[in-house]
C-alpha atoms as one frame of an Amber mdcrd trajectory, in Angstrom:
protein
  26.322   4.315 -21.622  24.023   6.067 -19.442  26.838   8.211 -17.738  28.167
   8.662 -21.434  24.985   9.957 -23.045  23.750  12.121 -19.298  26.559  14.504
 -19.914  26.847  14.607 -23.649  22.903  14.786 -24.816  21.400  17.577 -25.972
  17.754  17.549 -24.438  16.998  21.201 -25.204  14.974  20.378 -27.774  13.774
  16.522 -27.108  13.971  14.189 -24.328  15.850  10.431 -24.983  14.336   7.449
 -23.898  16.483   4.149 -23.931  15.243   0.556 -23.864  18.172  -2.167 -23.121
  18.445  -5.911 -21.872  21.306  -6.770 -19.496  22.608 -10.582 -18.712  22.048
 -11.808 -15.526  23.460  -8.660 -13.286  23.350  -7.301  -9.531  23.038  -3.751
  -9.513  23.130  -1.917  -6.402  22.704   1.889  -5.708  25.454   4.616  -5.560
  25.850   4.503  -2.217  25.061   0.948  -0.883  27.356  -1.277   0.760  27.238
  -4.845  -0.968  27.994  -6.975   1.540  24.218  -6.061   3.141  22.318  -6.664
  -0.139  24.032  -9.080  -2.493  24.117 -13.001  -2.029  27.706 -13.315  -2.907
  27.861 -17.120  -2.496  24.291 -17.538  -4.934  25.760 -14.719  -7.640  29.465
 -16.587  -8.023  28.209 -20.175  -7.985  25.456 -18.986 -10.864  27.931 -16.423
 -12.458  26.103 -13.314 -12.400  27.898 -10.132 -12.369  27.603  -7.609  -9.323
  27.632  -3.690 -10.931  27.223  -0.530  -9.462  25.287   2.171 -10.699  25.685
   6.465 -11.063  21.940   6.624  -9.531  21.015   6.226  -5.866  17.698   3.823
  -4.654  18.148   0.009  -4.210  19.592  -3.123  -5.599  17.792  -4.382  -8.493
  18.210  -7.859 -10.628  19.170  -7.905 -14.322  18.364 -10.548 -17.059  16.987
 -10.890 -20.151  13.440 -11.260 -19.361  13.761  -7.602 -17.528  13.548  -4.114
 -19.920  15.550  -1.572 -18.584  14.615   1.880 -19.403  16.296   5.520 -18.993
  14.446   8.762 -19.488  16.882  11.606 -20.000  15.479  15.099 -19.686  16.492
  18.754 -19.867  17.528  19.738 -15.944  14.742  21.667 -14.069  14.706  21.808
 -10.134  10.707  20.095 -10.756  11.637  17.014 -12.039  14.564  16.467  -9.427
  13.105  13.927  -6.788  10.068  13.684  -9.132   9.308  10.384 -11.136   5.970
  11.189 -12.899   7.665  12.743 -15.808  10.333  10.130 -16.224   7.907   7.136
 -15.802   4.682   8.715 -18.200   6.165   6.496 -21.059   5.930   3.168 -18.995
   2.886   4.242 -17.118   0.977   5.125 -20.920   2.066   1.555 -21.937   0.739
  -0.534 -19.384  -2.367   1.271 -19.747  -2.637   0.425 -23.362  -2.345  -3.268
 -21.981  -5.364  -2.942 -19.862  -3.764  -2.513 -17.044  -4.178  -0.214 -14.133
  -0.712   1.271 -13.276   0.049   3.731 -10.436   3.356   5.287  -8.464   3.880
   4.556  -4.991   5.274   6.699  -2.693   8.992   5.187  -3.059   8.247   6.028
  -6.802   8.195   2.093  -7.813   5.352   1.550 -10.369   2.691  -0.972  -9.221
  -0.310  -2.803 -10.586  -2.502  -4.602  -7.605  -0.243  -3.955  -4.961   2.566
  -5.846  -7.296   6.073  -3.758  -8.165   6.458  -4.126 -12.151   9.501  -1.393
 -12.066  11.569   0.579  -9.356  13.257   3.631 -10.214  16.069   5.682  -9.001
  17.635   9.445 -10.501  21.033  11.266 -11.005  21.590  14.235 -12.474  24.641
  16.795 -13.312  22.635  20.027 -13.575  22.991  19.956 -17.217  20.567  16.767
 -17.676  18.906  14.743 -15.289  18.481  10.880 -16.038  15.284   8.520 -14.240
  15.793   4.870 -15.040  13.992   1.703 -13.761  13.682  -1.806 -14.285  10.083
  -3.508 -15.882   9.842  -7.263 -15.556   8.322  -8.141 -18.360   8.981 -11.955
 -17.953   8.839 -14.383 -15.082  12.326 -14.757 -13.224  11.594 -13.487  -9.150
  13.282 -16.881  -7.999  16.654 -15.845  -9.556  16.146 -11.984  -8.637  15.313
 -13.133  -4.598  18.200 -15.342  -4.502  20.907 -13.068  -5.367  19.818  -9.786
  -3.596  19.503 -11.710  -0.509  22.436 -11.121   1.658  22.945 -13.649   4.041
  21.267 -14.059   6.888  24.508 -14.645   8.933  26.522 -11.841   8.371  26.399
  -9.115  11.506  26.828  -5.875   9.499  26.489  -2.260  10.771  26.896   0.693
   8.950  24.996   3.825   7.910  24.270   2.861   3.978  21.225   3.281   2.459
  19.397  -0.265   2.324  17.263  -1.614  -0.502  13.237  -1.502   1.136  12.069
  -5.435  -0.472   8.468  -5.078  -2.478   6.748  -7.845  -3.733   7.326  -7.865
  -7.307   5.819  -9.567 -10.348   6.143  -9.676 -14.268   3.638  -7.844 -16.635
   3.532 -11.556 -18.109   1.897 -13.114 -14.693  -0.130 -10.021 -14.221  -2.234
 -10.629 -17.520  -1.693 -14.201 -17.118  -0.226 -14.619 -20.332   3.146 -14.883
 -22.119   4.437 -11.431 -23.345   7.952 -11.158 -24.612  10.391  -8.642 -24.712
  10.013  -8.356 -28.234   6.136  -6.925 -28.052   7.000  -4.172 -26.075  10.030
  -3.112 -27.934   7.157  -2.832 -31.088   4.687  -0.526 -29.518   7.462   2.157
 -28.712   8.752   1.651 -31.988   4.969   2.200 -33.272   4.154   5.310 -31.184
   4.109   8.345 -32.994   5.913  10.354 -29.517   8.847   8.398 -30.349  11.601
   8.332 -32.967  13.782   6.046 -33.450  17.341   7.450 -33.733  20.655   5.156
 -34.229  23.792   5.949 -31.976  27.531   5.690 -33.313  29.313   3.610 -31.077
  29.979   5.819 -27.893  33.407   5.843 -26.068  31.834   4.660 -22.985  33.970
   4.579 -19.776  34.215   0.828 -19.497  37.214   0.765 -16.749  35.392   3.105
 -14.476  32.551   0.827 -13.716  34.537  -2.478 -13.700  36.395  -1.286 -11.420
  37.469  -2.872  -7.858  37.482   0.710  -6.493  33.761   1.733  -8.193  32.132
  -1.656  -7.583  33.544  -2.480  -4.017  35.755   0.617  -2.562  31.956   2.626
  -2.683  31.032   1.020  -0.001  30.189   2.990   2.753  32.580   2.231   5.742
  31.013  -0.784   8.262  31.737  -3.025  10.949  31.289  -6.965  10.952  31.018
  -9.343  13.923  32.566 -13.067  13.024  32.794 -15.885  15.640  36.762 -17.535
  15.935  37.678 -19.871  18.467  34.355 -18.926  20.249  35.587 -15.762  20.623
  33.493 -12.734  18.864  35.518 -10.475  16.722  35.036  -7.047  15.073  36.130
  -6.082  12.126  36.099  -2.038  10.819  36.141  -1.903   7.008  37.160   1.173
   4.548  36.632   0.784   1.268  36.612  -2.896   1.083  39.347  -3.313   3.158
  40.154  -5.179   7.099  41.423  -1.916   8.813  40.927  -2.842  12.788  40.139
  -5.616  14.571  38.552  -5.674  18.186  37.952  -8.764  20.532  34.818  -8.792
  22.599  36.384  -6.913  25.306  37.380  -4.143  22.597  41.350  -4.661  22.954
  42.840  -4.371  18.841  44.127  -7.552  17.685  47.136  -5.551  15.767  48.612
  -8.839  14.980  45.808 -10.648  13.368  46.099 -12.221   9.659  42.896 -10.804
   8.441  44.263  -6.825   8.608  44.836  -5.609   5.456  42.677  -7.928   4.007
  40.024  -7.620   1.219  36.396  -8.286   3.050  35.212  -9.428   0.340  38.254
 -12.273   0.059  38.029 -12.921   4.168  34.449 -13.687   3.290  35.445 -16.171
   0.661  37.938 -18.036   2.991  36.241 -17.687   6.443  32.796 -16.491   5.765
């Protein structure tokens, strides 16, 4: 929807801001490799789906106690890289709570030292689109479980990797139940926004459930695994076993895990 509505908006005149809920949901950056941020084990035993998004920045945690929002703006060249603009509507809440929000200098929004929201940004030169996450309801056990990767796994590669903040919810920060609901009523309320209705978009649904979008993205890595006490090696491209070394760095060009999915070695041998 986001993708849909970044290059077909018209923001000369207005700027969109979205508010949406998402089941329970890994989603990791543009350009991160999964296999260093997702615990795949924690995410298929509790069935939570692993997405990838248009934007760069980290992996974040979905569910229906977390608001998602998405600020979409005319382009200009000073609100590339800049997260003020796009995070003024979130910021301007919280402060009508009480509270005493502020942007840190990985742009995550913070009350006390506590991350509320993260944010990340795309754009096409035509539009430019901030989103973020705001807990607004306790659920940090679920969201540390399944973004983190296991501790076992030997992974090198040159992705960009999620920097861990301690988060809260805006519900333990004033120490009192809020729901989803409240919030949803004071942008409803405030005279900067109007609500408009959407006709169902044509959204590009087999793009982004995609094997090749959610796993082939991954930037290219290696991966050391222990068989028969011997340490192996494994080069992956785009989600795939494409070399294998031994520890004295002879190719194994006979081995049964070439050609192989990573992701299903990992789920037989991991």
């Amino acid at each position: 929807m986001e993708e849909y509505l970044l290059e077909n908006l018209d923001t000369r005149t207005s700027d969109y801001f979205l508010l949406y809920v998402n089941t329970d949901s890994v989603v990791v950056g543009r350009n991160q490799n999964i296999f260093e941020e997702v615990n795949l084990a924690y995410c298929k035993q509790h069935q939570i789906d692993i997405c990838r998004r248009i934007s760069g920045g980290g992996t974040v945690f979905h569910f229906l106690g977390n608001l998602n929002w998405c600020h979409i703006s005319s382009f200009s060249l000073t609100k590339v890289n800049r997260y003020d603009w796009a995070a003024a509507p979130i910021i301007n809440y919280l402060l009508s709570l009480g509270l005493k929000p502020y942007l840190t200098p990985r742009n995550a929004i913070e009350v006390g030292a506590l991350k509320l929201s993260g944010q990340a940004q795309f754009t096409n030169r035509k539009n430019v689109l901030s989103h973020g996450t705001l807990l607004v309801e306790p659920g940090q056990s679920k969201l540390q479980a399944a973004i983190e990767a296991s501790k076992s796994l030997k992974i090198r590669s040159k992705a960009a990797s999620s920097v861990r903040s301690k988060t809260s919810s805006i519900s333990e920060v004033l120490q009192q139940e809020l729901k989803l609901s409240a919030v949803l009523e004071y942008f409803r309320n405030n005279e900067n926004f109007i609500e408009e209705t959407l006709p169902k978009l044509p959204v590009n649904y087999q793009k982004f459930r995609s094997h090749e979008w959610i796993w082939q993205r991954c930037p290219n890595f290696y991966a050391q695994h222990k068989f028969a006490e011997e340490e192996l090696e494994l080069q992956v491209s785009k989600d795939k076993i494409i070399a294998i070394k031994n520890e004295k760095g002879h190719l194994l060009v006979d081995s049964p895990f070439l050609n192989q999915t990573y992701e299903s070695f990992l789920e037989s041998y991991g």
